[in-house]
C-alpha positions, 0 to 999 in steps of 0.5 A: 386765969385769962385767955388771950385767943390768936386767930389763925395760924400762919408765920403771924400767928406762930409769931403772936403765940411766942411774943406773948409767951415770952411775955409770960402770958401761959393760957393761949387758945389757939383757932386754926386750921389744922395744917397751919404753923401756929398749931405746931407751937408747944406754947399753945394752951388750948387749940381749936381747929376751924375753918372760916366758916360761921359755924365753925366759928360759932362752934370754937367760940361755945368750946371756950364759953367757960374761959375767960378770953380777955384779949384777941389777936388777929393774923387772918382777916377772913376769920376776923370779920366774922369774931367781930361779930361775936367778940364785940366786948373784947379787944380785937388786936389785929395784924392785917394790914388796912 
């Protein structure tokens, strides 16, 4: 089955996670800091602690190269930059305001 990642993990993020939940979408990966609210949600499926490094991102991203990530969902504009990079094929939703 799909993955959706959600980058980030603020109010935001805890807030993608559930909305999708209960949307009945059951494999969530997570990419956050460990200190921040989404990651405290039993929702998510698997959860990848990083910084808003490249390298952490680019170390989160291998983990998951056998996953099937078919949509991202954005609350951290920092990390987003830098998965646009990467995720150029895939949809990128974000919830940054421009």
């Amino acid at each position: 089955d799909p993955f959706v990642l959600v980058l980030g993990g603020y109010v935001n993020a805890y807030n993608i996670v559930r909305e999708l939940h209960e949307k009945g979408v059951r494999n969530i990966a997570l990419f956050s800091s460990k200190k921040k609210l989404a990651c405290l949600s039993n929702r998510v499926t698997i959860f990848i602690p990083i910084d808003d490094s490249l390298k952490s991102l680019k170390d989160a991203i291998f983990k998951l190269k056998e996953k099937n990530i078919k949509f991202i969902f954005s609350s951290n504009a920092s990390i987003e930059k830098i998965a646009n990079s990467f995720f150029n094929t895939i949809l990128l939703i974000s919830t940054n305001k421009k």
